[in-house]
N, CA, C and O atoms as a Maestro MAE file, in Angstrom:
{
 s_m_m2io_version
 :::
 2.0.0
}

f_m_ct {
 s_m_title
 :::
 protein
 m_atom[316] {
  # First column is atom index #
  i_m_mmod_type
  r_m_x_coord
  r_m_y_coord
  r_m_z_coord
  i_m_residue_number
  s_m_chain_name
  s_m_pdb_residue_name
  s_m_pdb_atom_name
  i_m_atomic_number
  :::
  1 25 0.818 -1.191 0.000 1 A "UNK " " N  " 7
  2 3 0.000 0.000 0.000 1 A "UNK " " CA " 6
  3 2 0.869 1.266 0.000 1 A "UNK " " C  " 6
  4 15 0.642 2.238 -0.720 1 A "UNK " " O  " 8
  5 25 1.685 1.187 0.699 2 A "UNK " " N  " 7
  6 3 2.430 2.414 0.581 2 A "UNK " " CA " 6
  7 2 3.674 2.835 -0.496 2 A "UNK " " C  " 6
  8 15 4.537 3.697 -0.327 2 A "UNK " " O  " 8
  9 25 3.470 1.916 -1.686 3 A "UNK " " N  " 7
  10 3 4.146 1.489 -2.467 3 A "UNK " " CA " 6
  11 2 3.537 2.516 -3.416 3 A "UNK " " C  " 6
  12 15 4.120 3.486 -3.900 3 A "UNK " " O  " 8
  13 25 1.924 2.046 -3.658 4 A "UNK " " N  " 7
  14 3 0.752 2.520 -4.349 4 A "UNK " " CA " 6
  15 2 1.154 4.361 -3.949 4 A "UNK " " C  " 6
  16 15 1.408 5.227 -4.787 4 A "UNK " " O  " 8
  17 25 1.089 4.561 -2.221 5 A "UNK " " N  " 7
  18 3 0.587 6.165 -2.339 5 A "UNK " " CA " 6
  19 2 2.041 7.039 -2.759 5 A "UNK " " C  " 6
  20 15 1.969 8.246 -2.987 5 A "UNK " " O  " 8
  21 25 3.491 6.219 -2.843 6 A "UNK " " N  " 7
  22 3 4.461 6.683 -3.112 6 A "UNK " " CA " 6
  23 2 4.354 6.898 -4.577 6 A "UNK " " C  " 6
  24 15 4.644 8.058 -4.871 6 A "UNK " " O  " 8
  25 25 3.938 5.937 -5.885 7 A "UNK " " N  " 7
  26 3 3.162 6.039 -7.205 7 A "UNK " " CA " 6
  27 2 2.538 7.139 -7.272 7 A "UNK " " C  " 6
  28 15 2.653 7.854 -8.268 7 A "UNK " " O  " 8
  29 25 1.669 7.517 -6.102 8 A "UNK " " N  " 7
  30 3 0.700 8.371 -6.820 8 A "UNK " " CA " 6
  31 2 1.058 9.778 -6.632 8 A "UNK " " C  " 6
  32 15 0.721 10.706 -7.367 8 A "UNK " " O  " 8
  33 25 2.022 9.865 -5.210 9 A "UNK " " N  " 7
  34 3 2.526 11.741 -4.955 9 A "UNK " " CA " 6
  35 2 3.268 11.821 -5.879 9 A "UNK " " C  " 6
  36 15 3.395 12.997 -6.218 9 A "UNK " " O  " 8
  37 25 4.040 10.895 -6.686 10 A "UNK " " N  " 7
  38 3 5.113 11.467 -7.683 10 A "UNK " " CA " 6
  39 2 4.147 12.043 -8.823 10 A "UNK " " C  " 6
  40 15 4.055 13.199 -9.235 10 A "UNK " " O  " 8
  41 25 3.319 10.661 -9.283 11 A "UNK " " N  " 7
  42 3 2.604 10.809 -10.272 11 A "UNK " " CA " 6
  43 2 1.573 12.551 -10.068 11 A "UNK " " C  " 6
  44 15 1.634 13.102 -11.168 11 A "UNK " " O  " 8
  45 25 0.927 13.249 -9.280 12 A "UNK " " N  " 7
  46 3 0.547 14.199 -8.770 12 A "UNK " " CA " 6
  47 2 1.397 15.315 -9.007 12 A "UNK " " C  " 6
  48 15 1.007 16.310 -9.618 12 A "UNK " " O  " 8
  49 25 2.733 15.163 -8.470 13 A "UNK " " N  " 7
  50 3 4.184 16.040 -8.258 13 A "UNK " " CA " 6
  51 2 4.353 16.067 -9.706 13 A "UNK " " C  " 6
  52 15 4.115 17.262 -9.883 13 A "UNK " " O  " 8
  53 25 4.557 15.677 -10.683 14 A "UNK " " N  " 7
  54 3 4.870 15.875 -12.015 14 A "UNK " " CA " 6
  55 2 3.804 16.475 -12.816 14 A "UNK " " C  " 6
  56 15 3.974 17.094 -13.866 14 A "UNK " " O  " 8
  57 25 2.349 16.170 -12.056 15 A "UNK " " N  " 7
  58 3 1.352 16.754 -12.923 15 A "UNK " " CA " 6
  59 2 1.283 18.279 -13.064 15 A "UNK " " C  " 6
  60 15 1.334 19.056 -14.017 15 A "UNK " " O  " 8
  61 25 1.094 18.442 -11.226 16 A "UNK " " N  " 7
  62 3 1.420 19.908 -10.781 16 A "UNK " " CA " 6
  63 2 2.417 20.934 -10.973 16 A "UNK " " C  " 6
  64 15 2.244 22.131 -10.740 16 A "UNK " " O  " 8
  65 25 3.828 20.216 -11.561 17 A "UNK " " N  " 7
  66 3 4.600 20.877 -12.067 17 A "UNK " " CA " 6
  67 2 4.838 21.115 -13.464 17 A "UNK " " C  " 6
  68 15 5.599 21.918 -14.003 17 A "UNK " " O  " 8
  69 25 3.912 20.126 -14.034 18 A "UNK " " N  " 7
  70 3 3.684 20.561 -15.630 18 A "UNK " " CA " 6
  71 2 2.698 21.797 -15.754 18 A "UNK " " C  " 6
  72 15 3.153 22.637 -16.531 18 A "UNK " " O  " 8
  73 25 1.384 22.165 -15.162 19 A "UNK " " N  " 7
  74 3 0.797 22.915 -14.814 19 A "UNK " " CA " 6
  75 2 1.265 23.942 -14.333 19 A "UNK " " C  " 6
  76 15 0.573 24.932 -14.569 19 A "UNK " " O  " 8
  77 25 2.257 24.137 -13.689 20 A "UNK " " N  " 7
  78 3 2.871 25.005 -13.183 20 A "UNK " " CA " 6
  79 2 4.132 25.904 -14.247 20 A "UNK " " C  " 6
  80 15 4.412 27.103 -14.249 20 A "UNK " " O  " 8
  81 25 4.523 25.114 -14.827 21 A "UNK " " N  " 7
  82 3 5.568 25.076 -15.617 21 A "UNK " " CA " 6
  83 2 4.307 25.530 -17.269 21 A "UNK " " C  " 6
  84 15 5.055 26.090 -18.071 21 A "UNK " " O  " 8
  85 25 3.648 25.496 -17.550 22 A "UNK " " N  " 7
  86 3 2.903 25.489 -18.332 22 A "UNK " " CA " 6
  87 2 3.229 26.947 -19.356 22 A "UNK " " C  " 6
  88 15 3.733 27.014 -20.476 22 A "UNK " " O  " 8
  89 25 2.773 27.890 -18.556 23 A "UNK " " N  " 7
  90 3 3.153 29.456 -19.270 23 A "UNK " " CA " 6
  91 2 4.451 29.373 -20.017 23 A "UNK " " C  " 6
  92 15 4.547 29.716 -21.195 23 A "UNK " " O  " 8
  93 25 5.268 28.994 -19.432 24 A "UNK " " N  " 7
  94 3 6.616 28.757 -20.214 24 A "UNK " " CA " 6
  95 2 6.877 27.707 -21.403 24 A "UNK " " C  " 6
  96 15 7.710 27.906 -22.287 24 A "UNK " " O  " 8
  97 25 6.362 26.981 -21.348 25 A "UNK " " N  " 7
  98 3 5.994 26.089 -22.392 25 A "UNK " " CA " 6
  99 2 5.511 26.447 -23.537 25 A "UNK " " C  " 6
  100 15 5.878 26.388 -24.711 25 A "UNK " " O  " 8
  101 25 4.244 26.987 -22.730 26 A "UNK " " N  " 7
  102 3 3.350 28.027 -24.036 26 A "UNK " " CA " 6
  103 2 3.953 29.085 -25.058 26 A "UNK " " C  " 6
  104 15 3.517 29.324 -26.184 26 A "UNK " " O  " 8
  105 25 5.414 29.866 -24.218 27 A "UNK " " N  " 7
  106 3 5.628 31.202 -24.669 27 A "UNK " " CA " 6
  107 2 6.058 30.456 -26.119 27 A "UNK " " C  " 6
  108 15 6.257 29.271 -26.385 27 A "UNK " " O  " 8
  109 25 6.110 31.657 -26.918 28 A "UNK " " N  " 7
  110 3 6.094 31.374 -28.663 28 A "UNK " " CA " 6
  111 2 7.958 32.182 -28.746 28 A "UNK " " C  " 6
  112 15 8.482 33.038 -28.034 28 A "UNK " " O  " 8
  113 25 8.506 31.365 -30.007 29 A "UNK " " N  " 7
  114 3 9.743 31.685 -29.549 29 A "UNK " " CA " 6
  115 2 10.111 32.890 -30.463 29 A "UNK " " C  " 6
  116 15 11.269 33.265 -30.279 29 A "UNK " " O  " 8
  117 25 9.383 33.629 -31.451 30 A "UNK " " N  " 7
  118 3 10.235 34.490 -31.939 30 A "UNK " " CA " 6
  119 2 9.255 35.715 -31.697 30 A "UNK " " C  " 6
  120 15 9.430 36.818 -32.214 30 A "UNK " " O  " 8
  121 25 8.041 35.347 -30.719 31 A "UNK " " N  " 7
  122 3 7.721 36.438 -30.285 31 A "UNK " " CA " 6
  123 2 7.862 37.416 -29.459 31 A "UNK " " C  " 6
  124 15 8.989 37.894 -29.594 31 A "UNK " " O  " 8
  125 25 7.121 38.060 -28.487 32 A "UNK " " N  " 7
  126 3 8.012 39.105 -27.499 32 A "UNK " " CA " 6
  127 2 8.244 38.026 -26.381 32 A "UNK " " C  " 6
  128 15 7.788 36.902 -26.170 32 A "UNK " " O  " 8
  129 25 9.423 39.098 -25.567 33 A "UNK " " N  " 7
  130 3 10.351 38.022 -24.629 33 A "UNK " " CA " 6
  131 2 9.007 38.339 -23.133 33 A "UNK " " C  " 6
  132 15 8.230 39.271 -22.929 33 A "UNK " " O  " 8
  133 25 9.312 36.972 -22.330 34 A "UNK " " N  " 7
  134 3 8.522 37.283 -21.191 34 A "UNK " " CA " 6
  135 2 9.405 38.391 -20.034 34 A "UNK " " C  " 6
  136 15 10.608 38.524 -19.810 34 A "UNK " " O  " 8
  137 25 8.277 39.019 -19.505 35 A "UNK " " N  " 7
  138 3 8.878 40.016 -18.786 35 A "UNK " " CA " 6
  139 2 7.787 39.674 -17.414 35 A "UNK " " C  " 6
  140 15 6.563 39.588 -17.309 35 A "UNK " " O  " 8
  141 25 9.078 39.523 -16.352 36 A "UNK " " N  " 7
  142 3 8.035 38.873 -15.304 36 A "UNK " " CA " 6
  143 2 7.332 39.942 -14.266 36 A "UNK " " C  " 6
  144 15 6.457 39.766 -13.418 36 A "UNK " " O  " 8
  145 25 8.312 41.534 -14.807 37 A "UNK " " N  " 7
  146 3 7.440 42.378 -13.980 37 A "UNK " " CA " 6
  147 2 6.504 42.745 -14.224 37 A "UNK " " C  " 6
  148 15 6.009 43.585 -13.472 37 A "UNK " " O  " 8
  149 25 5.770 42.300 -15.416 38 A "UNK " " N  " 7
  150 3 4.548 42.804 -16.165 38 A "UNK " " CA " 6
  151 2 3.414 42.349 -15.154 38 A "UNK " " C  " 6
  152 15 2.550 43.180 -14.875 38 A "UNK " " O  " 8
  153 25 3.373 41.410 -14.733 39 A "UNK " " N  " 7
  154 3 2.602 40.817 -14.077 39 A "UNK " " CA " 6
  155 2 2.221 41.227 -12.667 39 A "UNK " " C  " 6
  156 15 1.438 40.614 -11.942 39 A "UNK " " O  " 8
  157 25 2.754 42.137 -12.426 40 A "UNK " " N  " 7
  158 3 2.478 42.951 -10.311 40 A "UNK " " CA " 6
  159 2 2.422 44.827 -11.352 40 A "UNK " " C  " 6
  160 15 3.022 45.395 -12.264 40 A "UNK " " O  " 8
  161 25 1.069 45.119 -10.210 41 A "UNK " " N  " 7
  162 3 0.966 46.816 -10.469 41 A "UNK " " CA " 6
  163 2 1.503 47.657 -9.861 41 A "UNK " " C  " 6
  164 15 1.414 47.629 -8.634 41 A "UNK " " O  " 8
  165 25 2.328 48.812 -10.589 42 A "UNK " " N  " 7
  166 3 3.242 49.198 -10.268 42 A "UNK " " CA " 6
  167 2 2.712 50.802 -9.248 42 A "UNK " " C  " 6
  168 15 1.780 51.546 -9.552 42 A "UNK " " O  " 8
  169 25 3.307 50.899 -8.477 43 A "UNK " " N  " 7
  170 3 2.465 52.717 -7.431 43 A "UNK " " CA " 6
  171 2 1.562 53.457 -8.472 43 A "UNK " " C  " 6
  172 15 1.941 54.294 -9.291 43 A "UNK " " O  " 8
  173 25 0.119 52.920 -8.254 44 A "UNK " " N  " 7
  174 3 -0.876 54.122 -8.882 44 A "UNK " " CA " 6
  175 2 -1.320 53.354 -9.699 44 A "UNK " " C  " 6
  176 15 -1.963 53.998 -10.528 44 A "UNK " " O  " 8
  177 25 -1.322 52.180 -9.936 45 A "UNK " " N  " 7
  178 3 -2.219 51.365 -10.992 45 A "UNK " " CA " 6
  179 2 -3.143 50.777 -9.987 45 A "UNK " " C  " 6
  180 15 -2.700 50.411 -8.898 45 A "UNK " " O  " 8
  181 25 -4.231 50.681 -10.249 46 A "UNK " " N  " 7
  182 3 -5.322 50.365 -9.751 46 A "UNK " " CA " 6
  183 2 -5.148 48.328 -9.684 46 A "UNK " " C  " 6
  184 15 -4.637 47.472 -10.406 46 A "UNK " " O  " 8
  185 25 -5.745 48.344 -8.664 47 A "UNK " " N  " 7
  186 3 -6.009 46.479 -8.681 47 A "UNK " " CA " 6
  187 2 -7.246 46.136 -8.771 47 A "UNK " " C  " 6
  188 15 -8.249 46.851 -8.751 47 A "UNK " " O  " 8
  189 25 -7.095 44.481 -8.918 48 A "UNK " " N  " 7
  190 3 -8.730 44.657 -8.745 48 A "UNK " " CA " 6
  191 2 -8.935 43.188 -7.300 48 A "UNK " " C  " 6
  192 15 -8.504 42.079 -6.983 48 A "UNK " " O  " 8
  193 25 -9.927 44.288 -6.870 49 A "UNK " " N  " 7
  194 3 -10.045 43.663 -5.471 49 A "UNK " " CA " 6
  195 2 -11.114 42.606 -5.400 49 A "UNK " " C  " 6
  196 15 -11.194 41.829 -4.450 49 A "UNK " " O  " 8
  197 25 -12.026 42.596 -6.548 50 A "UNK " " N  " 7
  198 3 -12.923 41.600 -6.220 50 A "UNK " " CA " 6
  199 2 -12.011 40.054 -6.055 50 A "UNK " " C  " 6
  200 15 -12.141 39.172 -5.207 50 A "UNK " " O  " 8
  201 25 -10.967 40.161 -7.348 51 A "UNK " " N  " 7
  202 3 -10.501 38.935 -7.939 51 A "UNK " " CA " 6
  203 2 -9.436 38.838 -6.248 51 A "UNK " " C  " 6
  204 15 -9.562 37.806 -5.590 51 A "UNK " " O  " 8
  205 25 -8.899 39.466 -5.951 52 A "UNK " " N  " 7
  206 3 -8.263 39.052 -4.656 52 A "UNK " " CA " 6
  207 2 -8.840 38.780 -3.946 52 A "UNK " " C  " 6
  208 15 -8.206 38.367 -2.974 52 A "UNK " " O  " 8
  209 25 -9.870 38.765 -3.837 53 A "UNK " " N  " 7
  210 3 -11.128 38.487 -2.580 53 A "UNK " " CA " 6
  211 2 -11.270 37.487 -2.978 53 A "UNK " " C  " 6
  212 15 -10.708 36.731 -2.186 53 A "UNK " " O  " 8
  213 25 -11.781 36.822 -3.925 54 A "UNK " " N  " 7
  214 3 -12.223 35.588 -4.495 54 A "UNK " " CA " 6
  215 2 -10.936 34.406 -4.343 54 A "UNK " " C  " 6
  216 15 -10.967 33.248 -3.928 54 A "UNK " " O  " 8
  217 25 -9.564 35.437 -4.991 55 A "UNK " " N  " 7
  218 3 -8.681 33.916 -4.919 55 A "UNK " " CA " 6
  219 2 -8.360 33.859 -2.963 55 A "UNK " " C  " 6
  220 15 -7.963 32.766 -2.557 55 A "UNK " " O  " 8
  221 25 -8.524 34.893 -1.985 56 A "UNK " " N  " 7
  222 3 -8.743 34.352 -0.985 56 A "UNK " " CA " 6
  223 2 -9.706 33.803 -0.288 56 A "UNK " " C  " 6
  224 15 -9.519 33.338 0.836 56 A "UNK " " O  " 8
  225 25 -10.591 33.804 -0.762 57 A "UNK " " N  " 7
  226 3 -11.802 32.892 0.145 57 A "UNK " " CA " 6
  227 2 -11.719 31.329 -0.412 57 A "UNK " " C  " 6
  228 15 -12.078 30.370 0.272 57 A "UNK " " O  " 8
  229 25 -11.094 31.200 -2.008 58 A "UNK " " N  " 7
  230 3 -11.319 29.896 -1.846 58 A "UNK " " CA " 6
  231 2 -9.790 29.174 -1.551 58 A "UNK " " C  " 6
  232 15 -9.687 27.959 -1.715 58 A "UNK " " O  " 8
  233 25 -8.553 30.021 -1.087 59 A "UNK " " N  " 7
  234 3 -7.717 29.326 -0.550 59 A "UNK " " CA " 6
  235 2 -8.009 29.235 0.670 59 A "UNK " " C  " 6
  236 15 -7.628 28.274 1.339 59 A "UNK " " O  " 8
  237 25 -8.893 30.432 1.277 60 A "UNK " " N  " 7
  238 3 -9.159 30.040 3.027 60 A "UNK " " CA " 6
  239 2 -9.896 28.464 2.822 60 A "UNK " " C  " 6
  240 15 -9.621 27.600 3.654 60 A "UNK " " O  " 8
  241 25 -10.709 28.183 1.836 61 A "UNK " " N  " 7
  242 3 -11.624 27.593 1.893 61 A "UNK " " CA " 6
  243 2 -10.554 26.106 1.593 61 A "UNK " " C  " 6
  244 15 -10.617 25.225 2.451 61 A "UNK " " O  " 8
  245 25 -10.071 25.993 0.974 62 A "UNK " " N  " 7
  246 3 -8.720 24.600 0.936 62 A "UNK " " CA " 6
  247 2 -7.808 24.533 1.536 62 A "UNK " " C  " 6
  248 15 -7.060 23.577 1.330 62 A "UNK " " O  " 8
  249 25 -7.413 25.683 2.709 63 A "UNK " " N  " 7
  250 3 -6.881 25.517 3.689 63 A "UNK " " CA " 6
  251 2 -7.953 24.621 4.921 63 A "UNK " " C  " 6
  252 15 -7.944 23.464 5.341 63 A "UNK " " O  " 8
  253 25 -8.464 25.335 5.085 64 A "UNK " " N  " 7
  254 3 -9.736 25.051 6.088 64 A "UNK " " CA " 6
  255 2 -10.053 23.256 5.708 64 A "UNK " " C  " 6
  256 15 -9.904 22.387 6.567 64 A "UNK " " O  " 8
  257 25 -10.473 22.976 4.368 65 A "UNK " " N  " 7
  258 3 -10.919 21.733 4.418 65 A "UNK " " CA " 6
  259 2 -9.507 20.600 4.415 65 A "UNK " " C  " 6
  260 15 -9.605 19.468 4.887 65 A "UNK " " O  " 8
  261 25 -8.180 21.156 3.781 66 A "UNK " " N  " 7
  262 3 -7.465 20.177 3.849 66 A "UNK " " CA " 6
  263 2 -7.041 20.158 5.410 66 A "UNK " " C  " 6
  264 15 -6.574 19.072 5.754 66 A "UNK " " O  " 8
  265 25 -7.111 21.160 6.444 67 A "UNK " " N  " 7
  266 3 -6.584 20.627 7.730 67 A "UNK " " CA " 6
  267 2 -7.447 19.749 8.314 67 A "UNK " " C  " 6
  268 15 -7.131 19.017 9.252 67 A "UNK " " O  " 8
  269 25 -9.055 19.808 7.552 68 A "UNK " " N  " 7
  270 3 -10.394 19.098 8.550 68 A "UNK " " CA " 6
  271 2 -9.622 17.469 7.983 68 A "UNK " " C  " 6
  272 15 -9.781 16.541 8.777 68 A "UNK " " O  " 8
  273 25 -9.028 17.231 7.005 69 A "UNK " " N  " 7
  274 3 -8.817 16.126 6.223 69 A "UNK " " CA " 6
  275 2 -7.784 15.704 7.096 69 A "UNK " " C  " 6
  276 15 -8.108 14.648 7.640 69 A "UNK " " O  " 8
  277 25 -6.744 16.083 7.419 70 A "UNK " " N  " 7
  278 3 -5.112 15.723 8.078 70 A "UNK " " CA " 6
  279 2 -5.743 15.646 9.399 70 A "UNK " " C  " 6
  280 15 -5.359 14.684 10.064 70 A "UNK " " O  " 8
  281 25 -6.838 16.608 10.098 71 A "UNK " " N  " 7
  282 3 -7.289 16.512 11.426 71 A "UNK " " CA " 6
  283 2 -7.704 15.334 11.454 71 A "UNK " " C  " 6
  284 15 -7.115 14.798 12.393 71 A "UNK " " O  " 8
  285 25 -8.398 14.591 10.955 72 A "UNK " " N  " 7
  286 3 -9.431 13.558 10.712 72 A "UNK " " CA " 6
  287 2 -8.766 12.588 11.018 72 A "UNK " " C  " 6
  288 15 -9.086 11.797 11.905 72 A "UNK " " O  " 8
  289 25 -7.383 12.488 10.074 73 A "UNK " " N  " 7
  290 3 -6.266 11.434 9.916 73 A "UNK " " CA " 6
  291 2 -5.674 11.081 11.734 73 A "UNK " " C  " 6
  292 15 -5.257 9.945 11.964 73 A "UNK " " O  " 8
  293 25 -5.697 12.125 12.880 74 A "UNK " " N  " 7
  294 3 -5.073 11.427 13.958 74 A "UNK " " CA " 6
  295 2 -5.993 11.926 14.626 74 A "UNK " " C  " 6
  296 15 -5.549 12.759 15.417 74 A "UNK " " O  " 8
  297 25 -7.458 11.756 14.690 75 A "UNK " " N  " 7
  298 3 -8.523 11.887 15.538 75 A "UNK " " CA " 6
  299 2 -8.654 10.020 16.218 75 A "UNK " " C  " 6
  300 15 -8.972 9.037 15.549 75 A "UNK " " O  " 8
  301 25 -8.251 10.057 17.860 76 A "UNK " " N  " 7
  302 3 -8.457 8.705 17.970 76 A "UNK " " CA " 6
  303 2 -10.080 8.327 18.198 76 A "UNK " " C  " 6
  304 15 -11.073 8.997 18.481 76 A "UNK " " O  " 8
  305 25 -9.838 6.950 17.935 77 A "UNK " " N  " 7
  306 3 -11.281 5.848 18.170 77 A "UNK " " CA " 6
  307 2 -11.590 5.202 18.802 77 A "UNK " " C  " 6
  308 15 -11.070 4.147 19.166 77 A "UNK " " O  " 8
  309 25 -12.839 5.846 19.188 78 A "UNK " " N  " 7
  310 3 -13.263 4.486 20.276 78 A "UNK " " CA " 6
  311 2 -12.762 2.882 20.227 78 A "UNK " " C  " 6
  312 15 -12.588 2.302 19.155 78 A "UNK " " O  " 8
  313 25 -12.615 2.432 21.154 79 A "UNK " " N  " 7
  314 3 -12.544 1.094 20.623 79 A "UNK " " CA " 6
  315 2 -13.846 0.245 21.342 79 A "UNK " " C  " 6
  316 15 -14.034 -0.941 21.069 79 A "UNK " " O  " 8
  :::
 }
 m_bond[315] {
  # First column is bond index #
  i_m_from
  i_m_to
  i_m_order
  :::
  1 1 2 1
  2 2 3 1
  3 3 4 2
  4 3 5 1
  5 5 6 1
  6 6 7 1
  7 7 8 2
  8 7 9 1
  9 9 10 1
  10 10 11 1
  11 11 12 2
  12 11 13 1
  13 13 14 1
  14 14 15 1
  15 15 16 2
  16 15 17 1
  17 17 18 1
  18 18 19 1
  19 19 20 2
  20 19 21 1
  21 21 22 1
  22 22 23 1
  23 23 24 2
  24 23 25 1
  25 25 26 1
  26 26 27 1
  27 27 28 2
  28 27 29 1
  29 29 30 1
  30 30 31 1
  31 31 32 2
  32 31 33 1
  33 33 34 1
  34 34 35 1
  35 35 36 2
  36 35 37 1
  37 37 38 1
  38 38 39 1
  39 39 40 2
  40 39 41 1
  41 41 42 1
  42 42 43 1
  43 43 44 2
  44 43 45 1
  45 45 46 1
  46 46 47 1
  47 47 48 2
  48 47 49 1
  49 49 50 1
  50 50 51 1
  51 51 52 2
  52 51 53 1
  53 53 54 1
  54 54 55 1
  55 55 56 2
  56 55 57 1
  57 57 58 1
  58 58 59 1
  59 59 60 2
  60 59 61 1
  61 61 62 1
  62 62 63 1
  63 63 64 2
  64 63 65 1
  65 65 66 1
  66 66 67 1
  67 67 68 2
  68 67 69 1
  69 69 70 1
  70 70 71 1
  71 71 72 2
  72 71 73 1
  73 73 74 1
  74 74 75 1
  75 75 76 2
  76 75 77 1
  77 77 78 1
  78 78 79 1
  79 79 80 2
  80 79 81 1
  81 81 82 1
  82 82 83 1
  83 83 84 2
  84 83 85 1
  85 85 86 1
  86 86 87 1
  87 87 88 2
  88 87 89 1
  89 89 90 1
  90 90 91 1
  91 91 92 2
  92 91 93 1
  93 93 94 1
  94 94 95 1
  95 95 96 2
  96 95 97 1
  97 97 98 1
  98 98 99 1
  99 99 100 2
  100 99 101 1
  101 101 102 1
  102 102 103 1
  103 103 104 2
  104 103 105 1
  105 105 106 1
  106 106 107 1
  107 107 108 2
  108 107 109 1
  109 109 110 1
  110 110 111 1
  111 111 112 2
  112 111 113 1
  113 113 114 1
  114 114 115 1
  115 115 116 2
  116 115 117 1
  117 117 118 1
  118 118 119 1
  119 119 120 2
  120 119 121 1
  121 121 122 1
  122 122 123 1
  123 123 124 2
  124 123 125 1
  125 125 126 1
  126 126 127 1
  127 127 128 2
  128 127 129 1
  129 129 130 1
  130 130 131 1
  131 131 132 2
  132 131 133 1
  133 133 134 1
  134 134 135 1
  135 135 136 2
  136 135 137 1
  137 137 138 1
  138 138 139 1
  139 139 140 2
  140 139 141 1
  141 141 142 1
  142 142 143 1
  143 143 144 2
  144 143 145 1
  145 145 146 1
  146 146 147 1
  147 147 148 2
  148 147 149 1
  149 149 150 1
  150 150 151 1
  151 151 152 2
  152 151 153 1
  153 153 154 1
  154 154 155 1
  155 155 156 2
  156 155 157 1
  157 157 158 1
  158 158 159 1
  159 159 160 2
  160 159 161 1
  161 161 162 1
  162 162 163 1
  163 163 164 2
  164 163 165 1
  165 165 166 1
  166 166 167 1
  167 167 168 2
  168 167 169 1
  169 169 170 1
  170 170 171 1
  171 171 172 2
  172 171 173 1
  173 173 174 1
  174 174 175 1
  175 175 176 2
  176 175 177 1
  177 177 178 1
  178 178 179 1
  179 179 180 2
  180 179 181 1
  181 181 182 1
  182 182 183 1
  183 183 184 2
  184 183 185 1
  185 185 186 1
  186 186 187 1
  187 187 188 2
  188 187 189 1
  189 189 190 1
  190 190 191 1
  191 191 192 2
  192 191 193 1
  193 193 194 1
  194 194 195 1
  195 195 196 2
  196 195 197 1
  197 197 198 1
  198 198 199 1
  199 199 200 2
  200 199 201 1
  201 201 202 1
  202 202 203 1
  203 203 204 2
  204 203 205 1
  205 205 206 1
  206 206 207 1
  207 207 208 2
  208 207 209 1
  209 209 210 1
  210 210 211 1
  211 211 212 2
  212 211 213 1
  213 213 214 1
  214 214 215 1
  215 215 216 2
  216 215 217 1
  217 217 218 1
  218 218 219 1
  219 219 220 2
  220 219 221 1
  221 221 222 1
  222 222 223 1
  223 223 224 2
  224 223 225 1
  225 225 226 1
  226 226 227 1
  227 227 228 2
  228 227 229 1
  229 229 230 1
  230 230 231 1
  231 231 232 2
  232 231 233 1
  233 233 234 1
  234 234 235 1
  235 235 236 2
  236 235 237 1
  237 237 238 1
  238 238 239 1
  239 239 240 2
  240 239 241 1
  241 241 242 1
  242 242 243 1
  243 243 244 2
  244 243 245 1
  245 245 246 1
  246 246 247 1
  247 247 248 2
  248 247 249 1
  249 249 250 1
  250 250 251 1
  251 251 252 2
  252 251 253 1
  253 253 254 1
  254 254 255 1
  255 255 256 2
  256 255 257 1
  257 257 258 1
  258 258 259 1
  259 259 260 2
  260 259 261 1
  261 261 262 1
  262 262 263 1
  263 263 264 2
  264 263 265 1
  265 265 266 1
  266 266 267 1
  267 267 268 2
  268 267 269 1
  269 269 270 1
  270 270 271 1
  271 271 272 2
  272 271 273 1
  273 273 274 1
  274 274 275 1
  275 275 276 2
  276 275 277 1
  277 277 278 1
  278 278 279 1
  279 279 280 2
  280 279 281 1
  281 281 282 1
  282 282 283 1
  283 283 284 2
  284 283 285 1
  285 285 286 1
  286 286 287 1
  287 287 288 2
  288 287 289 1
  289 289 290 1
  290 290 291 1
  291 291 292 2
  292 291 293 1
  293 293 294 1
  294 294 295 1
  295 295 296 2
  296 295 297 1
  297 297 298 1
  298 298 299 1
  299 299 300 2
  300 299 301 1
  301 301 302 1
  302 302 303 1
  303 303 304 2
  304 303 305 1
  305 305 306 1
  306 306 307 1
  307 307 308 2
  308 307 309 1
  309 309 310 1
  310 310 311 1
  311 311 312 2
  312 311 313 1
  313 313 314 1
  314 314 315 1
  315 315 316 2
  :::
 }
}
């Protein structure tokens, strides 16, 4: 069994880092070069706050459920 869940974090670990790794993959090569400060707003550009609100409620929200999950894991049992 633990053979199986060692299979599957790698298998997971490679997925997540293809996904991750993805944008770079994508970039086209004789087009414009990536510029990584493009991506953060610089003093006086406006943000947008809904979308930060949103990507934090649903990381509160997969924080919150993956600790109920790991909690679960050393909750003892009656016997």
């Amino acid at each position: 069994m633990k053979t199986l869940t060692r299979i599957t974090t790698a298998i997971v670990a490679v997925v997540v880092s293809l996904f991750a790794a993805a944008p770079a993959f994508a970039s086209e090569g004789g087009g414009e070069k990536f510029d990584p400060r493009e991506q953060f707003s610089s003093a006086g550009d406006p943000v947008n706050v809904v979308a930060i609100l949103i990507v934090g409620a649903i990381l509160l929200v997969v924080i919150l459920g993956a600790s109920q999950v790991v909690g679960n894991l050393f909750e003892k049992k009656d016997a």
